[in-house]
C-alpha positions, 0 to 999 in steps of 0.5 A: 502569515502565507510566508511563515506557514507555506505548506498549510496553505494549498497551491495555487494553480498558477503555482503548480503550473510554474512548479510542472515547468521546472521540477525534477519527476520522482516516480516512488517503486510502487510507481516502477512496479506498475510496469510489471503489475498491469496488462499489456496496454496499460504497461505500454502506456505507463513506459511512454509516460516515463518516456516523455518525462525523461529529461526531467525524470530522476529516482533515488537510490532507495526507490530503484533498491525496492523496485527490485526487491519487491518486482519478484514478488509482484512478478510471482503474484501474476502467476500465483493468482492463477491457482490462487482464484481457481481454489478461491472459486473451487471453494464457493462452488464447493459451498454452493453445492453443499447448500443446494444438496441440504435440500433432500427434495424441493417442490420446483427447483431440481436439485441435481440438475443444478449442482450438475450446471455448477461442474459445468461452471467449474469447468469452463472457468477452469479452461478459461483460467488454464488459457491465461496461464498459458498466455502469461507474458512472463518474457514481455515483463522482462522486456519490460523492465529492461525498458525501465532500466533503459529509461533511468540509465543515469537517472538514478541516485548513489547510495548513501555511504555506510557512515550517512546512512548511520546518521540519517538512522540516529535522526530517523530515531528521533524523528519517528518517535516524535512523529515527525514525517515522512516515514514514521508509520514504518517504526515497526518494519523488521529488517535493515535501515533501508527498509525502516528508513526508507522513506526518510532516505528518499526525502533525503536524497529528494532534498540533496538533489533539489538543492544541486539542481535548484529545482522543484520536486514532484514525487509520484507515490500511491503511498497513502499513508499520513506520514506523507499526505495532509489528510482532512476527514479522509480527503487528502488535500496534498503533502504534509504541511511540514514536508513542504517547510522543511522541503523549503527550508533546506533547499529553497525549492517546492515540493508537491506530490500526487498519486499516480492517478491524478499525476497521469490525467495532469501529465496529460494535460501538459502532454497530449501524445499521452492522452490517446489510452488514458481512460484505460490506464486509469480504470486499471490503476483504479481497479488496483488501487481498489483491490490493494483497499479490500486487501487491506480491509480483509487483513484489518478484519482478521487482525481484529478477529485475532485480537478479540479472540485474545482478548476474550481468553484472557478474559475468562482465564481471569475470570477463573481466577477470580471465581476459584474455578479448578482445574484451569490452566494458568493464565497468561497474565501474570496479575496476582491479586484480585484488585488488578485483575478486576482493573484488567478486565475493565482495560479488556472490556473497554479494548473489546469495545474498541474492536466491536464487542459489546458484551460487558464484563460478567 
């Protein structure tokens, strides 16, 4: 049966060590734009990592095109955080003064002389951020990427022709709506095929270059989505099952996959000229990878917000309608007759519910 169904059974680790002697190491461009995103240390680290691997390292078309579509924006963001934390921490001080002065008179705390150590706050972080702006290594950055390029001179893949690209499009529509991985979660980007397409693109070209080379793949991606990992009550236990069939079948090769945290403290392992700042690498990629988690919950969190909010208008619009009110504008439902407008307030209490309202419907 272990035959049959290879990729529903995890490696061995005799297994993934034949796998790390022979494979081809595809680093995904969120890997690449680490180089940029990271402090000096860490970055130099990371290129000595690409260093080491190089003979076996190896990047598809698609993962150089979105390294440099996105390392502007992950370049600009460096620079941007600076009036970005600076207005956030203004704000709380702001706020923190306001709270204070609500109190006309306190019987211990004196109040001015608070809100005068909070300016004082202010200040200092003030010239401490104005410091890191003026030592921003917006030149060492450029080095950087030169380096990068450097290292994958000839390491790159060639760009799908315009009549492949049309037919990896036709299949990617198939296979998307059947939900067949990798690459299904992103059926929603806006924008040309190789930003819809892009993950099913660089299986693709993984596949091709496995089969001419007859050797194994190991992708390096911080891509978390389940279109690529086999995840279990939240703990992911490696690549999709069918990603390492089909992997197989159309290569007669391995594929594994790791995120970059533990693929750096495995590489060590195998390398010890990488281990000398390893701690430091990973307490960065782990605070980034923390940070990229609040981001997205915060974004979650006003997306639920906004949902419920018009959810909510739609819902006494609705109710206008039933209860005759005058002078309401016209609801945004075209529903007409009393029967499925009370159908569609019970979908909106029950999607209200889902999001975490639990008023029932008047």
């Amino acid at each position: 049966m272990r035959k049959a169904l290879e990729g529903w059974y995890p490696k061995t680790a005799e297994e993934l060590a034949n796998i790390w002697e022979h494979a081809l190491f595809v680093p995904d461009a969120n890997i690449l734009l680490h180089c940029v995103r990271h402090p000096k240390a860490v970055r130099e680290e990371l290129l000595r990592l690409f260093g080491v691997l190089q003979p076996s390292l190896w990047v598809p078309y698609q993962v150089a095109l979105e390294f440099h579509r996105n390392r502007l924006d992950v370049e600009r963001s460096g620079v941007d955080a600076y009036d970005q934390i600076l207005r956030d921490y203004e704000k709380t001080i702001r706020q923190a003064r306001d709270q204070l002065r609500q109190f006309r008179a306190h019987p211990t705390i004196d109040i001015e002389r608070e809100v005068s150590a909070l300016d004082v706050q202010l200040a200092d972080f003030k010239d401490r951020i104005d410091a890191a702006r003026n030592a921003h290594p917006e030149a060492e950055i450029g080095t950087v990427v030169d380096r990068l390029t450097e290292l994958l001179e000839d390491r790159v893949g060639e760009r799908w022709p315009d009549t492949e690209l049309g037919k990896i499009k036709k299949e990617g529509e198939t296979r998307y709506a059947a939900k067949v991985p990798p690459g299904y979660l992103d059926a929603k980007k806006d924008g040309d095929e190789y930003r819809k397409y892009g993950d099913l693109i660089i299986w693709k070209d993984m596949i091709e270059k496995a089969k001419a080379e007859k050797r194994p793949i190991i992708f390096i991606s911080d891509d978390v989505k389940e279109d690529w990992w086999w995840i279990h009550k939240g703990k992911k236990l490696g690549p999709r099952p069918e990603l390492v069939e089909e992997f197989k079948r159309e290569s007669d090769q391995d594929f594994h996959i790791y995120e970059f945290g533990n693929f750096i403290r495995i590489a060590a392992e195998h390398h010890t000229e990488i281990q000398k700042d390893l701690d430091a690498v990973e307490q960065s990629l782990r605070q980034d990878s923390e940070a990229k988690e609040r981001l997205s919950k915060s974004e979650s969190e006003r997306n639920r917000v906004e949902q419920l909010a018009g959810l909510e208008d739609e819902r006494d619009e609705l109710i206008a309608l039933l209860s005759g009110a005058p002078d309401r504008s016209a609801p945004r439902s075209p529903i007409s007759d009393r029967a499925s407008v009370r159908l569609r307030l019970k979908e909106i209490d029950r999607q209200l519910g889902l999001l975490g309202d639990h008023t029932s419907d008047p």
